[in-house]
FIMARLO-696960 format. One line per field, with one value per residue: residue number from 0; residue in three letters; x, y, z of N, C-alpha, C, O in turn. Coordinates in nm, 3 decimals, padded with zeros to 5 digits. Layout:
BEGIN
seq = (NUM;...)
type = (Ala;...)
nx = (X;...)
ny = (Y;...)
nz = (Z;...)
cax = (X;...)
cay = (Y;...)
caz = (Z;...)
cx = (X;...)
cy = (Y;...)
cz = (Z;...)
ox = (X;...)
oy = (Y;...)
oz = (Z;...)
//
This chain:
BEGIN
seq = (0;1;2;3;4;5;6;7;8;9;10;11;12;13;14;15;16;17;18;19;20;21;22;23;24;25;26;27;28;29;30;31;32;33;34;35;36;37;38;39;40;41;42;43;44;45;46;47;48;49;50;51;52;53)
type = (Unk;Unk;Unk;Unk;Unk;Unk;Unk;Unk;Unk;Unk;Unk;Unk;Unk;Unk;Unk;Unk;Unk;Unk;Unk;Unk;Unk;Unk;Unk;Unk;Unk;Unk;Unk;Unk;Unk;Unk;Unk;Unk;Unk;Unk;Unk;Unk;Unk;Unk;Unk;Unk;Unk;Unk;Unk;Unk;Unk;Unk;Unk;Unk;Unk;Unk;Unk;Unk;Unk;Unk)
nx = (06.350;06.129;06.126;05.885;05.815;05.733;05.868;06.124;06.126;06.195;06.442;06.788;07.075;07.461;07.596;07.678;07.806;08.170;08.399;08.738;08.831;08.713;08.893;09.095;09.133;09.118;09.352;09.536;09.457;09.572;09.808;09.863;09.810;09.980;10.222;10.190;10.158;10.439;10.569;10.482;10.550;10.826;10.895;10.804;10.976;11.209;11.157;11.149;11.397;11.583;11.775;11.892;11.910;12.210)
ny = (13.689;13.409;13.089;12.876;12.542;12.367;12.535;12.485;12.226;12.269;12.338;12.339;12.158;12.226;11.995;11.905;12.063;12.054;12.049;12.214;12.022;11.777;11.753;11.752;11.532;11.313;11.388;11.299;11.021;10.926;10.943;10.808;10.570;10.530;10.511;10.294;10.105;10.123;10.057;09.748;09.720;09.729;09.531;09.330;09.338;09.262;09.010;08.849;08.899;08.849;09.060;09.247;09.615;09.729)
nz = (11.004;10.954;10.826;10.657;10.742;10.512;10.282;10.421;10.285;10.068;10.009;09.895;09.971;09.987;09.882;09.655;09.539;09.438;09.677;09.854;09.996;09.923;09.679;09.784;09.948;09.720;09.585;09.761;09.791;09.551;09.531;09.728;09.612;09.400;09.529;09.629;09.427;09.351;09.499;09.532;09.236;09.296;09.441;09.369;09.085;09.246;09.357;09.166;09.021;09.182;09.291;09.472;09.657;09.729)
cax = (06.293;06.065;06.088;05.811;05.834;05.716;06.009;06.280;06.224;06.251;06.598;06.874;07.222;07.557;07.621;07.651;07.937;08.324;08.481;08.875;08.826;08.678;09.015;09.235;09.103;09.083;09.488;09.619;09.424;09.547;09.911;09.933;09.784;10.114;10.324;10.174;10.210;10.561;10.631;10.432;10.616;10.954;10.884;10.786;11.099;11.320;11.108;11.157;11.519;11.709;11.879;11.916;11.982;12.342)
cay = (13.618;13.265;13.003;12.784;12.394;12.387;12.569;12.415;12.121;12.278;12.422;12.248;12.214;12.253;11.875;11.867;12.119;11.986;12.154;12.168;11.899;11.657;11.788;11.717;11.393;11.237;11.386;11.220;10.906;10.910;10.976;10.688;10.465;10.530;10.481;10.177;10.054;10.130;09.972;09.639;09.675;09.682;09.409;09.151;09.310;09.216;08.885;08.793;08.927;08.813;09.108;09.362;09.703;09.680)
caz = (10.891;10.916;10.705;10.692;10.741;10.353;10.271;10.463;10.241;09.929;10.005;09.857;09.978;09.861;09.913;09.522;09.483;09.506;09.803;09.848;10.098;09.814;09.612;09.837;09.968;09.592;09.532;09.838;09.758;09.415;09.569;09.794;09.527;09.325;09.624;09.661;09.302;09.325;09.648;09.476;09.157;09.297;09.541;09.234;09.063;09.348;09.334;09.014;08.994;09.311;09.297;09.603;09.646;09.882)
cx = (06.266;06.049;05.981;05.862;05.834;05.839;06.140;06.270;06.234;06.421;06.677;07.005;07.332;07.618;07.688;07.778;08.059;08.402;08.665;08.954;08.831;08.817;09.113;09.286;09.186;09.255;09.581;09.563;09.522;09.750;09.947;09.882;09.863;10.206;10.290;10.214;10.345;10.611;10.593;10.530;10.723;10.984;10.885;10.909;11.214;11.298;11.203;11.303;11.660;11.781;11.809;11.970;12.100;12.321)
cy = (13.474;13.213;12.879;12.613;12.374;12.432;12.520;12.299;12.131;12.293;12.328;12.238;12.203;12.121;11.852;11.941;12.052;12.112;12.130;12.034;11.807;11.633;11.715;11.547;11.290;11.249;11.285;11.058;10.811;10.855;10.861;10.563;10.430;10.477;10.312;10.040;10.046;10.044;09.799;09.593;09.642;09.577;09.294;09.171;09.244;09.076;08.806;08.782;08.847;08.894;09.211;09.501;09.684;09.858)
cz = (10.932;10.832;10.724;10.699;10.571;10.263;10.260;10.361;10.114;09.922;09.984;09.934;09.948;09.890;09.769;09.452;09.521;09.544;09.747;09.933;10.011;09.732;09.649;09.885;09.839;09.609;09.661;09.861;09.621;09.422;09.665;09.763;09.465;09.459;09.626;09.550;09.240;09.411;09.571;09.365;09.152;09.395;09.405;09.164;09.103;09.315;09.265;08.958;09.084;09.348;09.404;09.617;09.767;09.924)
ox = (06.366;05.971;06.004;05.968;05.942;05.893;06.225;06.380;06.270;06.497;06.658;07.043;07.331;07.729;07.768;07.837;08.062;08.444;08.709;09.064;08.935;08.858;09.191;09.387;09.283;09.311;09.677;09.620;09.537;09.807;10.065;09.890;09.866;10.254;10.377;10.269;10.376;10.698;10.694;10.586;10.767;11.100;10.961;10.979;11.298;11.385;11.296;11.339;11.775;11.865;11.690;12.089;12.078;12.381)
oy = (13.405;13.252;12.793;12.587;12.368;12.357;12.508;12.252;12.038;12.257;12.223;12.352;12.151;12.144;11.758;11.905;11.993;12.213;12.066;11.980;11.742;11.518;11.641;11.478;11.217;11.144;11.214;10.982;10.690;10.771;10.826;10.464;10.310;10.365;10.225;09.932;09.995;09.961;09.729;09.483;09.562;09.544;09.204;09.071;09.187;09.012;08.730;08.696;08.810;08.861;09.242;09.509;09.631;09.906)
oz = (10.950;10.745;10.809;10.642;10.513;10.182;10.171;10.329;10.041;09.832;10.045;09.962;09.836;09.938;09.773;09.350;09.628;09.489;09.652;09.933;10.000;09.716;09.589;09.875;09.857;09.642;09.635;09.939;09.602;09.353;09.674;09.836;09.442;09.442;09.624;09.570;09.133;09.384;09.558;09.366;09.069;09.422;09.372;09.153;09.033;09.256;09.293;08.877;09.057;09.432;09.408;09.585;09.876;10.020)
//
């Protein structure tokens, strides 16, 4: 089977669907955005507090 030049540039591709790649990406983005917001928040706590875990 030939596809013409004409053709090829109708054809769409699946650029447009969300893979498990896209999924997974986004959750471990999302996941060391919290880590990070925790790590931040208990840094200014400490800050702010003086106090230390022993």
């Amino acid at each position: 089977m030939n596809i013409a030049n004409e053709e090829l540039q109708t054809i769409i591709g699946g650029a447009t669907s969300i893979s498990g790649t896209l999924i997974n990406s986004v959750c471990k983005l999302v996941s060391t955005l919290l880590g990070l917001g925790r790590a931040v928040g208990s840094a200014i706590r400490t800050a702010q507090t003086g106090i230390k875990c022993k």
